[in-house]
C-alpha positions in Angstrom: 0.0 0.0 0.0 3.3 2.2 1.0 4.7 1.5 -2.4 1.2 2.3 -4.1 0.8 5.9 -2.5 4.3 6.5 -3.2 3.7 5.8 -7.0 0.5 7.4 -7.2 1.8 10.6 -5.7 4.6 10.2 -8.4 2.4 9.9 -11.1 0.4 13.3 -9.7 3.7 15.1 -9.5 4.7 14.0 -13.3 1.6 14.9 -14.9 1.5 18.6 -12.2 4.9 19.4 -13.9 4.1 18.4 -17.1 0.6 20.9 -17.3 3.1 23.9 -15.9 5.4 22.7 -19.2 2.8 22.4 -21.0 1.3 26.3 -19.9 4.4 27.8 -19.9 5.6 26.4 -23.9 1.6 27.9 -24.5 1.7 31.4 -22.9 5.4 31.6 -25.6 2.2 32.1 -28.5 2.4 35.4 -30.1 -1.5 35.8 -29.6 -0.5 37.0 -25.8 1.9 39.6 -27.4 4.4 41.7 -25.1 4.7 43.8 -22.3 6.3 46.8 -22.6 10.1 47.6 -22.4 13.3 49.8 -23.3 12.2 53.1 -24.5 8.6 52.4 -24.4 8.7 52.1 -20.1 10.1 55.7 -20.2 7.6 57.2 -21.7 5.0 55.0 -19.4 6.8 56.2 -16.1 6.6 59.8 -16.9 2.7 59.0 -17.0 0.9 60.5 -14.1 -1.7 57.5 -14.2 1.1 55.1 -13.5 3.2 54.0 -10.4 3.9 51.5 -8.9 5.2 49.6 -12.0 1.9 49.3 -13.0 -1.5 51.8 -14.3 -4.3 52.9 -11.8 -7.6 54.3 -12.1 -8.9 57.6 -11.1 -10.7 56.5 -8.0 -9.8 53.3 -6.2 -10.9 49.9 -8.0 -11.4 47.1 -6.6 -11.2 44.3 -8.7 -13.8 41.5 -7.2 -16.5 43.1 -5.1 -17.5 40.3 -3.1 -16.7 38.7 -0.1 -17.3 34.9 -1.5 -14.4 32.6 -1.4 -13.3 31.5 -4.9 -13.6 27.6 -4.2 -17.4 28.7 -4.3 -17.8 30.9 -6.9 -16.4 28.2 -9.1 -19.1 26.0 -7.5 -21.5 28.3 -8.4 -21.3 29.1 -11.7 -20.3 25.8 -13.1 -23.1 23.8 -11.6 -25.6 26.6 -10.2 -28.1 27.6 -11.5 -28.2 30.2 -14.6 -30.3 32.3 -17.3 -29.8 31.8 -21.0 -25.9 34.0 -21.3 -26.4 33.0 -25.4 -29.7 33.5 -27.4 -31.2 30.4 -28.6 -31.2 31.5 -32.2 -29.8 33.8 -34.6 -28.5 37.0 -34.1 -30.7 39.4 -37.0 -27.2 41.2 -39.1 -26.7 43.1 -41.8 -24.6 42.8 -44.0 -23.0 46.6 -45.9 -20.6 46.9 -48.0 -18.0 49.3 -46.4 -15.6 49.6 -49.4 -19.1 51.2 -51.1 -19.4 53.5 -48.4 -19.1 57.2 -49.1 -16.7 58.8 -47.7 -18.0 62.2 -47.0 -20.8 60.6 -45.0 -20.8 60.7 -41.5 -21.7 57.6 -40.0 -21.3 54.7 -37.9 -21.9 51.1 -38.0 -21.7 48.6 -35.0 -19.8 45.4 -35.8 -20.8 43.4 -33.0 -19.8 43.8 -29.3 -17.1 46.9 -28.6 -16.3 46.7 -32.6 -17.2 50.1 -35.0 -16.7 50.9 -38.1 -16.7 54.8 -38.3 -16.8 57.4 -41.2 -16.1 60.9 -40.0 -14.8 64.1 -41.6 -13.8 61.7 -44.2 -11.7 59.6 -42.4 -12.4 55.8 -42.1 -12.2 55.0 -38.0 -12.1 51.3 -36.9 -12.7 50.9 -33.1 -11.9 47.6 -31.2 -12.0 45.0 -34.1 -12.7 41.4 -33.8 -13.5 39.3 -36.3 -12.5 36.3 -34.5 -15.5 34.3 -33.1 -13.2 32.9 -30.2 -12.4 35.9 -28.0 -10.2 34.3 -25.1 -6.9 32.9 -25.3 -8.3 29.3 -24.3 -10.3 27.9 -27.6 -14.2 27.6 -27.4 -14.0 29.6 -23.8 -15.9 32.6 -25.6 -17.5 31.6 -29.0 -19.3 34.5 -30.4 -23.2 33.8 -30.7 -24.6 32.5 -34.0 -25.0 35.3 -37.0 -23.1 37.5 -35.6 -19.5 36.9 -37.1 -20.4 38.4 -40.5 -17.7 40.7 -40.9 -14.2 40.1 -42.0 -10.6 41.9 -42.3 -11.2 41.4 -46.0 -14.2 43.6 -45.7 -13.0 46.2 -44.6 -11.4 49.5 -46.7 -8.6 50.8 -46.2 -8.3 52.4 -42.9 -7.3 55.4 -41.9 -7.2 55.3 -37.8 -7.2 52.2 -36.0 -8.5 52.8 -32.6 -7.9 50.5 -29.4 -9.4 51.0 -26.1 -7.1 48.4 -24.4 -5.7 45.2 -24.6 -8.1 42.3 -23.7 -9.2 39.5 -25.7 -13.0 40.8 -27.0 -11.0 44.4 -28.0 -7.7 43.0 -29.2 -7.6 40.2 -31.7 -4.8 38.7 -32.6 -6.0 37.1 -35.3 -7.8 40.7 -36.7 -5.3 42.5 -36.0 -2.6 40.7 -37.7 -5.1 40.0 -41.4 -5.6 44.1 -41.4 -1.9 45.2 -41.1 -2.0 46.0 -44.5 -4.6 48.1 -44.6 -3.8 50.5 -41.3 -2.4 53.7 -41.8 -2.3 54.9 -38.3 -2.9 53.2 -34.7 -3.8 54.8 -31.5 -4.3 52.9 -28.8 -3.3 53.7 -24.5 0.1 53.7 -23.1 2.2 49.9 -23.8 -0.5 48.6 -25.7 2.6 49.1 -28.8 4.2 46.9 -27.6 1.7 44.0 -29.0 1.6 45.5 -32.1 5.6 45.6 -32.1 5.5 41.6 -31.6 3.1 41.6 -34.0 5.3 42.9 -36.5 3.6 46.6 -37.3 5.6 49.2 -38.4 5.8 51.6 -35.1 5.8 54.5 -37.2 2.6 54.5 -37.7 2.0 53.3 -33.6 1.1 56.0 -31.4 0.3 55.6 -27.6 -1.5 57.7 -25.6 -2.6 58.9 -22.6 -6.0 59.9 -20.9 -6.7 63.4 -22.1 -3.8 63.2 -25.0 -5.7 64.6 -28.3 -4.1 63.4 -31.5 -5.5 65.4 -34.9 -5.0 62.3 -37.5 -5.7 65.1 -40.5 -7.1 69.3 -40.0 -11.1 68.2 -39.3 -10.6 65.7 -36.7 -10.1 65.2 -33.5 -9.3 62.5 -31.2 -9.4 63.2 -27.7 -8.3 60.3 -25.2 -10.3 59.7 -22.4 -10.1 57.7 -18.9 -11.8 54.9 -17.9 -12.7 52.7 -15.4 -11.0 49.2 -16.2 -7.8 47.2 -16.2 -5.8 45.6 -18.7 -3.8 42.6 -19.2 -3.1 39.6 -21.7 -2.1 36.8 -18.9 -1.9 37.5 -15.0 0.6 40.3 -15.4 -2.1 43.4 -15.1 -2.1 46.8 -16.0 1.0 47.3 -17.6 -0.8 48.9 -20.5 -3.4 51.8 -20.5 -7.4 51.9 -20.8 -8.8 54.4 -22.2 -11.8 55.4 -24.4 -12.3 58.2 -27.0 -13.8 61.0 -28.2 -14.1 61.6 -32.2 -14.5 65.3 -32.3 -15.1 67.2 -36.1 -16.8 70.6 -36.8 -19.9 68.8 -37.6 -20.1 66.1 -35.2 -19.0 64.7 -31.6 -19.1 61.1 -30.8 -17.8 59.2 -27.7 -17.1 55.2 -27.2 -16.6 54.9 -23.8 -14.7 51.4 -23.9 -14.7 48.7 -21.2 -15.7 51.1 -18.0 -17.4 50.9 -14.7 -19.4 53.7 -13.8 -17.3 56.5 -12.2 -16.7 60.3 -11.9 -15.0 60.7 -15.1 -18.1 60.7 -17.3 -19.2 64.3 -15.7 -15.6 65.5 -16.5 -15.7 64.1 -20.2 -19.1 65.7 -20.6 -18.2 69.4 -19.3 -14.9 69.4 -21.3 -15.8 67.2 -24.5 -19.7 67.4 -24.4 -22.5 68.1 -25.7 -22.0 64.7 -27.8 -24.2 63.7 -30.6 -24.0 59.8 -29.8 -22.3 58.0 -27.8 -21.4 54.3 -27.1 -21.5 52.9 -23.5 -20.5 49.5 -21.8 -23.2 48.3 -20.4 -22.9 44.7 -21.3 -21.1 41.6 -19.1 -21.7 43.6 -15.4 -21.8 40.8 -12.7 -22.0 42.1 -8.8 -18.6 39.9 -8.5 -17.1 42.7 -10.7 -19.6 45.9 -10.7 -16.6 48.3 -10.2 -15.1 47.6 -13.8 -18.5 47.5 -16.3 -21.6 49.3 -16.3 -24.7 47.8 -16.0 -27.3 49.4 -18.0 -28.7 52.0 -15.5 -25.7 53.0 -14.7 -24.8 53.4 -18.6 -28.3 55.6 -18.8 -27.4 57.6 -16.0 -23.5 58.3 -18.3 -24.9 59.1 -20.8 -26.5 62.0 -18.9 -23.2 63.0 -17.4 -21.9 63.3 -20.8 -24.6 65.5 -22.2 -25.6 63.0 -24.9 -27.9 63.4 -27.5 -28.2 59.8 -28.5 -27.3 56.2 -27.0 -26.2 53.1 -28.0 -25.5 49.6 -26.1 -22.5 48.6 -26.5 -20.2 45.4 -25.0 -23.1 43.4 -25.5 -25.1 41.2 -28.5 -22.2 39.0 -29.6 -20.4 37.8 -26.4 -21.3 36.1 -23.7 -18.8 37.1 -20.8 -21.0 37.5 -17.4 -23.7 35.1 -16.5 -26.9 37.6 -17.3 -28.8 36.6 -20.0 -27.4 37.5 -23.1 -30.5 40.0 -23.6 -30.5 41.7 -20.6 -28.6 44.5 -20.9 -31.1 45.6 -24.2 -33.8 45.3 -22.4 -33.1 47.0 -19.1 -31.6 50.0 -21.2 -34.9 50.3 -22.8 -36.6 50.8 -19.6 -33.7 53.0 -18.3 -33.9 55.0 -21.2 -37.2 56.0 -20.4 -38.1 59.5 -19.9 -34.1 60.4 -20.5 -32.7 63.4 -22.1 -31.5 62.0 -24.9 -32.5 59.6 -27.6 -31.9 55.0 -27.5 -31.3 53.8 -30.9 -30.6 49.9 -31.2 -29.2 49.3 -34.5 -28.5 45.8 -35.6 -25.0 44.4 -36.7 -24.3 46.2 -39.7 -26.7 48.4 -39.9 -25.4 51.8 -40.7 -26.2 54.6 -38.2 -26.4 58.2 -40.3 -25.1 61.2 -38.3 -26.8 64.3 -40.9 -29.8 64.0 -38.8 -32.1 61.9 -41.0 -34.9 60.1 -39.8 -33.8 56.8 -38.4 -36.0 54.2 -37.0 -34.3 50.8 -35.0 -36.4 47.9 -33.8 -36.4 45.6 -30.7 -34.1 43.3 -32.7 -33.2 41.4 -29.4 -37.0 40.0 -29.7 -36.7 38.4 -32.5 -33.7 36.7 -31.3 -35.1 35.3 -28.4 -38.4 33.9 -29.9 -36.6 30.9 -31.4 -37.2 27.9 -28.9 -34.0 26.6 -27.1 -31.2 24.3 -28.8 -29.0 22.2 -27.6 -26.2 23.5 -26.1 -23.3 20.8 -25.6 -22.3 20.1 -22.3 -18.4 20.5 -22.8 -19.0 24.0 -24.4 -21.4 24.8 -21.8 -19.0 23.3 -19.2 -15.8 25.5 -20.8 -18.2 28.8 -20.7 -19.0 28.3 -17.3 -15.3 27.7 -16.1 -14.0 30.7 -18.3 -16.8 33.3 -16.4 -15.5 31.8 -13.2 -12.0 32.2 -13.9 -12.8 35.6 -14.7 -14.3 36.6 -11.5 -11.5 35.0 -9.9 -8.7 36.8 -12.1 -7.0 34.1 -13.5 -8.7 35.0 -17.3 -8.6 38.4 -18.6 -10.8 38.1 -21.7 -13.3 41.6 -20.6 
């Protein structure tokens, strides 16, 4: 029996050292890029936002916001009881050809999740894409929901601005990032996110990292104003080495804000009395979980932002392709609508794809959400079921970073 214990404990030991072989050799894949180094950490310690070795928000920011030991939130969320996080059907999307787009046009067009396509003093602005319909660094942890992965790096122009609001999974795809290098003429994105796109073999020339309140004019017409956020960042357990931020598109004609990923927070006032009025904005209100409320809005939180900022019009955003908290997948659509009630400014709900005109025509967006959620109930398999529900815990309990 001695001799048996001895061997089984053996055998545990081999196949323990043999995962952490088999992690480390994994975590060498370019799709978890680079953290920052040589001249880049200069210009990231003369930051104000940063200290410590690492970036902080404005106001202190808890990451977990509850008391519950991990061992049971695990417990919980793989075998507890839960909603429906992914619609039982197809997602309603359209699909527009960019390349045909004018110009001159000002609009925008939601390409699922945090992703936009934007025309705006004729530039061509893409926000956040990913075209991937895996966003985590584990495979079928985060599959995108049926319909919605319509769009492609091959459908898109050429683009003039490449904006990223920070470096996690569901904003930056390696896969997307890599298939539209050679159609990027410029990328912004917060403090030591370069350095990904540096491992990823982009020209840093055309890199430029920023920090909150930073405004970079791409050509005389436009605008870019960084803004804070609310978040974190980080592409394994190293956090916060890189910058979150959101931005602010600012022309003669038009301002528009995309808030990024965000928990609700004193900084939308201060956006709104420096940047605002805006004509539409873009708010997180999509994956909020009370295990994590400090970094994502949930929707009347987003409703009460959008008020701080002064905004004219609202749309959801960080929601309809994703499944990253345990709510049900239309939730955050549906509370909005309620939120939105009796607000100062305008809720439009467009579908994926459909284009959202900024000369102040008459547009009209349904409940798409509704039609959605009227197709009875598939099968979901149990392993992906199983890998979604380990993937939210390991969220809550920091060990993935995919928000």
């Amino acid at each position: 029996m001695k001799k048996f214990c001895s061997r089984f404990l053996m055998i545990c030991a081999g196949i323990v050292v043999l995962g952490g072989i088999g992690i480390a050799a994994y975590l060498q894949h370019p799709l978890f890029g680079a953290l920052p180094s040589g001249e880049w950490l200069e210009r990231i310690a003369r930051s104000p936002n940063h200290a410590d070795g690492a970036f902080h928000n404005q106001i202190d920011t808890p990451m977990r916001t509850t008391e519950q030991p991990e061992w049971s939130m695990w417990l919980e969320t793989i075998f507890g009881e839960k909603g429906q996080p992914r619609p039982p059907g197809t997602i309603p999307a359209i699909k527009t050809d960019l390349g045909a787009l004018d110009p001159a046009q000002d609009l925008v067009i939601w390409l699922g999740h945090s992703s936009y396509f934007v025309q705006l003093a004729g530039q061509r602005i893409l926000i956040d894409p990913v075209f991937s319909s895996n966003a985590a660094p584990v495979p079928r942890a985060n599959l995108a929901f049926e319909g919605t992965s319509l769009y492609t790096a091959q459908d898109m122009p050429k683009i003039d601005v490449l904006l990223v609001t920070h470096d996690h999974y569901d904003h930056l795809d390696y896969p997307s990032i890599l298939a539209l290098q050679a159609k990027v003429r410029r990328v912004v994105a917060g403090l030591g996110v370069g350095a990904h796109f540096e491992a990823w073999g982009y020209d840093m020339d055309i890199v430029r990292e920023v920090d909150w309140f930073d405004v970079v004019e791409p050509t005389p017409g436009l605008q870019i104003h960084v803004t804070p956020a609310r978040h974190f960042s980080g592409r394994t357990l190293t956090r916060n080495r890189s910058l979150w931020v959101g931005f602010a598109l600012v022309s003669p004609e038009r301002r528009l804000f995309f808030s990024g990923d965000s928990g609700y927070a004193p900084h939308f006032v201060e956006i709104g009395r420096r940047l605002g009025p805006f004509d539409w904005v873009a708010l997180d209100m999509g994956q909020y979980d009370p295990r994590w409320a400090n970094v994502h809005m949930n929707p009347e939180q987003a409703a009460q932002a959008a008020e701080d900022l002064r905004a004219k019009v609202l749309t959801p955003a960080h929601a309809g392709r994703f499944s990253i908290s345990p709510h049900d997948w239309d939730d955050p659509f549906k509370r909005i609508t309620v939120a939105s009630q009796g607000r100062s400014y305008a809720l439009w709900t467009p579908e994926i794809g459909r284009p959202i005109h900024l000369d102040g025509r008459a547009q009209a967006f349904s409940a798409w959400w509704e039609e959605a959620s009227s197709f009875k109930p598939g099968f979901t398999p149990f392993f992906t079921a199983r890998i979604s529900a380990i993937t939210l815990t390991a969220i809550s309990a920091g060990v993935l970073l995919p928000m």
